[in-house]
N, C-alpha and C positions, 0 to 999 in steps of 0.2 A: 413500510415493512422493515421491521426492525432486523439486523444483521445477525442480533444472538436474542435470547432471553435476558431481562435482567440480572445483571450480577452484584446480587444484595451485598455480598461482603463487601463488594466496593463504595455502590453508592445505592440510593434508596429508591430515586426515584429516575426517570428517563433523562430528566430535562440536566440532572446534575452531572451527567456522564462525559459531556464534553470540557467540564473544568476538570472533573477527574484524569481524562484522557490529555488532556495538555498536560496537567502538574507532572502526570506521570514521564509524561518524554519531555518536560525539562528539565526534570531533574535524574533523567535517565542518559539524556543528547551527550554528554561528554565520553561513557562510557561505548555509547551506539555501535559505532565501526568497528572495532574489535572483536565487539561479542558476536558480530552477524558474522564478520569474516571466520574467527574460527571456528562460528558454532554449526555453516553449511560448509567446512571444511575446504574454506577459500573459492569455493566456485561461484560465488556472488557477482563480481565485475565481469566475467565471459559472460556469465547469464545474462546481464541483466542486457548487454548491448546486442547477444544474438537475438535475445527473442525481440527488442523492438524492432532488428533488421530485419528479421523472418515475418514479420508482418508489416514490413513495408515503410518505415524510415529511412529519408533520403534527406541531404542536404538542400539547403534553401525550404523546407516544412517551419511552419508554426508551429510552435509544441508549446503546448499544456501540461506541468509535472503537479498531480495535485495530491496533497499531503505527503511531501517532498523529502518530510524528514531531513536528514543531513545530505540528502544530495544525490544520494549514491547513482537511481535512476537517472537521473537530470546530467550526472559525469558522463557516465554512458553513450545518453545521447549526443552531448557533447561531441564525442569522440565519432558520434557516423556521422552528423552533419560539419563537423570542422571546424568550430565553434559554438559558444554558446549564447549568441546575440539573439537565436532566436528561439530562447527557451523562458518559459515564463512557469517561475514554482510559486507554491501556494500550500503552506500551511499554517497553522493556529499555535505552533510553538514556538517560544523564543528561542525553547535551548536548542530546539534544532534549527531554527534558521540562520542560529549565530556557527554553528557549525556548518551550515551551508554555503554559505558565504564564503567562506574561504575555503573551497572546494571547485567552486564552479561560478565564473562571472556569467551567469544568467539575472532576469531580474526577478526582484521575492515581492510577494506580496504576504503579510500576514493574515491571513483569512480561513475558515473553515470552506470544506469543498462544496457542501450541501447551500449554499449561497456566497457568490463571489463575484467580488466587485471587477466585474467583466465585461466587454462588450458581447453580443448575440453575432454568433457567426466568425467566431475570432481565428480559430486554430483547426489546423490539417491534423494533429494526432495529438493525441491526452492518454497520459497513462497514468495509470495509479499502484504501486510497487508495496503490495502488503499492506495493505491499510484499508482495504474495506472492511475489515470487521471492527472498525473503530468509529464508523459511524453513527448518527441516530436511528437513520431512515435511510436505507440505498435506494428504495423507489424516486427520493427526492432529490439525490447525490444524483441520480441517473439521469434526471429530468434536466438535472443543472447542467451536466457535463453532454446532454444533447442541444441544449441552448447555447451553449458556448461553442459548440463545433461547428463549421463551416459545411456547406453540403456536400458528402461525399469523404465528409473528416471522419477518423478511426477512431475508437476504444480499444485500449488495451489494460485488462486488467491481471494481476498479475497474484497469484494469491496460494501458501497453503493450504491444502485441503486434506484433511480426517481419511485416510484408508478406509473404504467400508469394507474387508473381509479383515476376520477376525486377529492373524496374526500378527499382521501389518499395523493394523490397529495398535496391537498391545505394543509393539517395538514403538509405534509414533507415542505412546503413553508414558513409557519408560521413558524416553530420549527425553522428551519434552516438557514432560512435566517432573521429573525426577532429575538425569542427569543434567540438561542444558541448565536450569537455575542454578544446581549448586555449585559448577564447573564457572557458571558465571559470575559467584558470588565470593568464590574462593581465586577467580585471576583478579578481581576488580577492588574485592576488599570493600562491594557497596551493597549498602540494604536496596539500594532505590533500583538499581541496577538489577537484582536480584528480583524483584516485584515486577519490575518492567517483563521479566521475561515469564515469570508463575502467570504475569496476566495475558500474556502471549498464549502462551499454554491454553486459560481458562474461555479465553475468546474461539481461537481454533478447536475447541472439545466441543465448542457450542456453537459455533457457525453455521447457517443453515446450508442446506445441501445445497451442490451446484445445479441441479434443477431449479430450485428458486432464485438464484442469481440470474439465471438465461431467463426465466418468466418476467423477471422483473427491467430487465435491457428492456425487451420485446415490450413492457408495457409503457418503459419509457418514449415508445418510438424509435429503437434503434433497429437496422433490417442487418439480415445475413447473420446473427447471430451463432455464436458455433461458441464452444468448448475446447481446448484441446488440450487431455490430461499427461503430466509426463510422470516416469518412475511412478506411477501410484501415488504419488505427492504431491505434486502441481498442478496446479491449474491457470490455464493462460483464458482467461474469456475476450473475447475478439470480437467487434460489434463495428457497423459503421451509419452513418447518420442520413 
């Protein structure tokens, strides 16, 4: 089950999407932390550590950060278990995981999430911090991240979502695909930067609804599946194994 439609302007065909999707956040990783901090108006770090602790991270868990980006989730975590010896990330970029690295001593593996070189049964919680719409197939991402979880281990996924009434809509329109790029491209001075975030945009306009994300947990075998929307914005999907 693919996350969006194809997006021709980018690449042609399915399978070229994931080189697509790396070049783009290599050459996007240096710019990354700035543009997210000011462009959700600095509420980025309380979030990211409330919502893993509102569903249930504790010190001494195995955690799985996958497509980890520069870290920012995986610092987080850091921070409620009191260390990061036992956080394991995982993503398919270099440029972000050279920027992760000197963020967070957790250990990196570079891999894509949809298959990873992991043991079966490995970790008490896995989250994924805005990045499911950059995958191929979430049905197969989902199946992965239930084989690597330990029984009784969480999903948290963590994600924008498209306002469906109409006003809300148009403001997520403007912001996003109007002012966030150019506000990006005139503090950064970067085209790549600048595209990183249109393709932001282009992915979130076209992400399938959150009905189809909970069908597709459910069909990977995850139980207790639930949603929880905030501000009209967000959405946290929450699954356990």
């Amino acid at each position: 089950m693919k996350p969006h439609p194809l997006l021709e302007q980018h690449y042609r065909r399915p399978e070229e999407k994931p080189e697509f999707v790396k070049e783009l956040f290599d050459h996007g990783a240096s710019h990354y932390d700035p543009v997210v901090k000011w462009g959700f108006f600095g509420s980025g770090d309380f979030y990211r550590g409330w919502a893993q602790r509102r569903h249930g991270l504790k010190p001494g868990m195995q955690v799985l950060d996958v497509a980890c980006g520069t870290g920012l989730v995986a610092a987080a975590a850091a921070k409620i278990l009191g260390s990061a010896e036992t956080i394991t990330c995982v993503d398919p970029s270099d440029g972000m995981l050279e920027v992760a690295r000197k963020k967070v001593a957790a250990r990196f593996i570079k891999s894509g999430g949809e298959s990873m070189p992991l043991p079966n049964d490995a970790f008490d919680f896995l989250t994924l911090g805005y990045a499911l719409r950059h995958f191929g197939d979430i049905e197969v991402a989902f199946r992965e991240f239930h084989r690597v979880l330990k029984p009784g281990g969480k999903v948290l996924i963590m994600e924008v979502t498209k306002p469906s009434d109409r006003f809300r809509s148009f403001l997520f329109r403007v912001y996003f695909r109007r002012i966030y790029p150019f506000f990006t491209r005139l503090f950064t001075r970067s085209r790549e930067a600048e595209k990183m975030m249109v393709y932001f945009w282009e992915t979130m306009d076209a992400c399938v609804p959150p009905e189809t994300v909970l069908a597709a947990l459910r069909s990977a075998g995850f139980r207790e599946v639930t949603r929880v929307p905030l501000l009209g914005l967000f959405s946290e999907y929450v699954a356990v194994k």
